[in-house]
Structure formats: C-alpha cells, structure tokens
N, C-alpha and C positions, 0 to 999 in steps of 0.2 A: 185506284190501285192498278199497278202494271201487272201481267200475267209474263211467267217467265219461260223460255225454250228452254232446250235440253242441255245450254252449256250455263243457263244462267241470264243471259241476256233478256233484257224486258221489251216488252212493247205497252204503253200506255194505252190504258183502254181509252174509248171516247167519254165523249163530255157535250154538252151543248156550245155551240159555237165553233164547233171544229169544222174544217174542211176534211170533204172526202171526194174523191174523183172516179168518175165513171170511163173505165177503156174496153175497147173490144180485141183482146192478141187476136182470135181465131176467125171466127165467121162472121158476117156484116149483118146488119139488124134491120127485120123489116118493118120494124112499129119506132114513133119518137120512145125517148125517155120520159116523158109526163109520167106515166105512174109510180115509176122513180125516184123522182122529183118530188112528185108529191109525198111518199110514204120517207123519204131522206131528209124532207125540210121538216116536214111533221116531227121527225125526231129532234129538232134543232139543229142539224148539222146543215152545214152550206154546202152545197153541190156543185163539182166544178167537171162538166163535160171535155173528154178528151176530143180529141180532131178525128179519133176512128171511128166516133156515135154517126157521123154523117159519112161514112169513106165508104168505095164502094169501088173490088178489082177482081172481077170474076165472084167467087163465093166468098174472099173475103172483105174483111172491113179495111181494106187497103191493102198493099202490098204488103209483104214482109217486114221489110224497111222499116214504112211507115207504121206499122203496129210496132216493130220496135222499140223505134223512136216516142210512140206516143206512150208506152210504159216506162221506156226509163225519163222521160219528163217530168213525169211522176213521181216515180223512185227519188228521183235526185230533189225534188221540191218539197223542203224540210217542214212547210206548212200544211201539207197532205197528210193526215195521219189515217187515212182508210183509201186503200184501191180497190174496187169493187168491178170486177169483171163483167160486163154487160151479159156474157152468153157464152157458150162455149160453141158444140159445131165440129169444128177438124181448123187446126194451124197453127195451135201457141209452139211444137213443134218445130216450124216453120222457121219460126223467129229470136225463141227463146236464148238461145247463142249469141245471137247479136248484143243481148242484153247485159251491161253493167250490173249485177246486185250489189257491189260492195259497201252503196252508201246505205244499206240495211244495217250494218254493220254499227256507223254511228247514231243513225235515225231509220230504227225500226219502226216501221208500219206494217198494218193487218190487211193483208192480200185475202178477198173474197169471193170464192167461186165455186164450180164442183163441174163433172163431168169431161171434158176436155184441158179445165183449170186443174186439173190433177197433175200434172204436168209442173206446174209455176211451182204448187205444193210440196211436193218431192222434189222441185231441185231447191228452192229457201232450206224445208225442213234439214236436209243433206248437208247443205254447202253452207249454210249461216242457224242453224239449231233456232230457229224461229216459227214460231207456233203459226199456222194457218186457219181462216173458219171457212169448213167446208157446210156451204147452207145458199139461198135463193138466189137469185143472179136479178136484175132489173127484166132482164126478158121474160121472167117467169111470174113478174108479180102479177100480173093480170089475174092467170089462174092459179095463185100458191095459197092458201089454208090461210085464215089470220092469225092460225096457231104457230105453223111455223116462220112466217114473218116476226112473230112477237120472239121467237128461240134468236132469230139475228138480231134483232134490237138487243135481247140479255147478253149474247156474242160480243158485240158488238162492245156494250158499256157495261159488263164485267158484274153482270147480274149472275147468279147463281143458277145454273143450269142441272136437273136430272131428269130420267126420262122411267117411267114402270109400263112396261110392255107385257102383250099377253102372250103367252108361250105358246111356240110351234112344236107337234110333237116329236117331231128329230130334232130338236135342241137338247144340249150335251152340256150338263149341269157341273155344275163347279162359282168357283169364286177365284179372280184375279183381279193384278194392278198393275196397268204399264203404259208407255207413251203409244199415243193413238198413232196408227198410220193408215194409210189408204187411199181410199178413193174409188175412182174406176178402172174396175178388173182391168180393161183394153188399153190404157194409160199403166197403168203399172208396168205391164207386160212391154208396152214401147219406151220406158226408159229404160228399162232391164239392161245391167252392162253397161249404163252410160255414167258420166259424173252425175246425174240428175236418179239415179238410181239411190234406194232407202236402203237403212240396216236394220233386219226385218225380227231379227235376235230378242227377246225378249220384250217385244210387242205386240200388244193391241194391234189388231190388220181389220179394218172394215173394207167392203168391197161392196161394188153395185154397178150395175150396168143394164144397156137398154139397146135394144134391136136385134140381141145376138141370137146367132143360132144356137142349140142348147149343145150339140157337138163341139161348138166354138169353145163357150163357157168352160166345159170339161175340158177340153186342150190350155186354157190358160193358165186352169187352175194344176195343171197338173205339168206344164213348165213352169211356173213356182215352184212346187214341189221340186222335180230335178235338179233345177237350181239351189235347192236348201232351203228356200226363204221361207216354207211354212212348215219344218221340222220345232224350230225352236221359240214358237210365237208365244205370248202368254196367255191369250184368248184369239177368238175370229169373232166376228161381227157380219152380218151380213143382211144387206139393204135393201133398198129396191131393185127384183131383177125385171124389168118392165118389158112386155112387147118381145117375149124370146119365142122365136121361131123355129121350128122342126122338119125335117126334112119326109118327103115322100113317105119312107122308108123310116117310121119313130126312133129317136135314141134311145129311148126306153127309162128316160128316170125323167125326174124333176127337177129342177133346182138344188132343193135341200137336199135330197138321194144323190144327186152328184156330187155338191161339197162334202157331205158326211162319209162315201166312201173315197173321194180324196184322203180325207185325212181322218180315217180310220183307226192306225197305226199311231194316232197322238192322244191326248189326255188332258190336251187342254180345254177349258168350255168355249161352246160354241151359239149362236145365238140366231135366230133366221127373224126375218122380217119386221127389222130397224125402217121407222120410218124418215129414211133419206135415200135420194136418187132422183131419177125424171120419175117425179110424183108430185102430186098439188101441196102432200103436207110434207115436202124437205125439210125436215129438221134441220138443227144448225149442228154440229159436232165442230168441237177444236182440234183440229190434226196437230201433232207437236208437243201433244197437253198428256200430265198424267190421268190416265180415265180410270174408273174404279168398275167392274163387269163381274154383279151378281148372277147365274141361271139357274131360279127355282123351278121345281116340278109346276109351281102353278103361275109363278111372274119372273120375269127380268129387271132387276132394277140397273140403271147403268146412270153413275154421277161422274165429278170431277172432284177426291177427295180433297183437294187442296185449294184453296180458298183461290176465287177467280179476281 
C-alpha cells in the first residue's frame, strides 16, 4: 500500500526486489558502503551505488555539479523507488537548485536522510507535498541501535509505526494531529524565506540538532518565532539536542528551559526527548505524514493515525 503527501499524491512503499540507490549531496564518506549493503540487501532490496560514494572535492563528495547530477540520475530513474542519503555534513545547500524534482511528480520516490538532508525534506515536502523518512543514513549504521534500524525497515515497507516514551518534566501536556515537519533546527532556519522553506500552520514541528551552542539554539528558536512559524503549530516534538556547548560565561537554561520559554505564550503540547537526531537509536519519523501526538503526565504516545 502507498502512503500519501499532503495533496494526495502517493509514494509506493517498498517491496522485495526493488531497487534503491545510495548518494552523498553533502559531504564525502570516509568508510565504503559495506554495512549498507549489507543491512539493504538483507532486506531484499537491490542496491545501486551512486558515483558520489567514491567522489572526493575538498570536503565534499564531489563537486556541486556532480552531487547534482548524481541525485537527479536518481530522480529521473523510474526503477529507483528509495534514495537514501549516504550522510549529511554541510552542501545539499550547495546543489540543491541545480536539481530537477519534477519527475517526483510522476514517479514518486522516498528520499532518506536527516540532519543536513533536511534541506531535500522541506523543499520535496513544500514544492511536491510528498512525504519524506527522516531516520539512519548508511554512515551511521556502524553505530545505530538495531532498534532503530528495524523503525527504517517499517518506514521504509509501510510497516506500522508508534513510539511510548518516558516523559520529561517540562513537557506540556495535551493531545493533537497534524502533518509532521522538521528536522534540524540549523536547516530550517537556512531555508527560512527561500522556495525550500515549510508552511509551519497547523503542524507537527520536530526539531533536533548537534554541536550548537545553547545561545545559538535559543536565537533560532526564537527567529522562528519572529517569523510566526511557531505561533500556530499544533504540537512541537523535540529530539536529540546532542553535544550543545556553553559559553565561558553560562546561558543559564537548558535545552528544554529554552524551548518552553520560547513558546510559553502557546497551548499547544510539547514533548522533549524524542529519540531521533545524531544519536545511536534515530528513530525513523515520516515528515509529510499525518502524526497523532498524545503528552501524558506519565508517557508520550506518538503513532501515524492513518493506516501506513
């Protein structure tokens, strides 16, 4: 059974014997794909390596161009039903413009990635209303959970996904339903204003990010804000903030203490530490998908009310 985007438009989940192809838009990779390979064919699907797994132009996996070009090869090759981002890094950015989506249009395929792939995510979900799965990338299976590896296998071939989490005590109780969006805070904030930019209205917003400084995190979240985009959301979600750094001088809150007085002045529920991000166990979430987001005083249940 296909899963549908937000205009209606389907993407056929996988199956045994499909192809699926491995490209790097951003940064170049310092290990082969073997593990990839292996844990892709293991599923039954046939694996077809792009030219940017071996490319190598400064930090990234080839020039712009050529990442380009190696994604819309992709795109346009009606026997690809899964592009799985090797890694993210810094460049999709770079390239992204260069790229044709329109043959998604007739032959939708499931774009796979997270972190810098948030970028691909929010211009598909925006410019063609097609569902993305934000979840492991091949650079990360070495060290990712066999938990959440098994959340992209269900992603992937349209297995039924929920998740019951244990509550953090600034988590802001309530119940909603709406189309997921997100990704990484630092990716949202640089398509801001652009065509690649979301309509953040009566949605699900997960957010996660990794290195920043916690001054930084507060300033992104709070140009959001400015710009409107978390006035009218129907819940927030929030993931792994991994490896956030402080200055000399303490900010003085935390993570959760910074989002919660962000958006203080809202009503909608709130949820802190969703496991996805640069973490071992990245769950898989569907961006583009209707999510369903319970927050009880003692658990979080978060499903996909609609049959995947």
């Amino acid at each position: 059974m296909p899963t549908f985007g937000l205009s209606g438009t389907s993407i056929p989940y996988l199956k045994k014997g499909d192809k699926v192809a491995i490209t790097c838009p951003a940064k170049k990779l310092p290990i082969p794909m073997t593990d990839a390979i292996t844990l892709l064919t293991g599923w039954g699907l046939e694996v077809i390596l792009g030219e940017t797994v071996n490319a190598s132009y400064h930090q990234f996996a080839g020039d712009d161009a050529f990442r380009a070009a190696d994604l819309q090869h992709f795109i346009d090759d009606d026997s690809i039903k899964a592009i799985i981002c090797a890694r993210g890094g810094y460049g999709t950015i770079r390239m992204v413009d260069m790229v044709n989506f329109n043959r998604l249009q007739n032959s939708p395929k499931w774009v796979v990635g997270f972190s810098d792939i948030t970028l691909l995510h929010a211009h598909i979900i925006s410019n063609y209303n097609l569902p993305c799965i934000h979840g492991q990338m091949p650079l990360n299976i070495p060290d990712a959970s066999s938990y959440s590896l098994e959340t992209l296998r269900k992603a992937l071939f349209g297995e039924a996904i929920s998740y019951r989490i244990e509550p953090n005590p600034l988590n802001r109780r309530g119940e909603c339903q709406g189309i997921l969006i997100g990704g990484n805070l630092s990716l949202l904030l640089a398509v801001s204003g652009s065509v690649s930019d979301l309509d953040y209205n009566g949605k699900i917003l997960f957010i996660e990010d990794v290195g920043e400084y916690l001054y930084a995190i507060d300033r992104m979240l709070r140009a959001l804000k400015r710009a409107g985009k978390l006035k009218h959301l129907a819940g927030l979600i929030a993931g792994g903030f991994t490896d956030l750094k402080d200055n000399d001088i303490p900010f003085g809150q935390t993570l959760p203490e910074i989002v919660m007085d962000v958006v203080a002045e809202y009503d909608y529920p709130v949820c802190f530490d969703f496991p996805a991000g640069h973490i071992s166990n990245n769950c898989s979430l569907i961006l583009g998908k209707t999510l369903r987001l319970a927050v009880e005083t003692d658990v979080v249940n978060i499903d996909y009310p609609n049959k995947l």
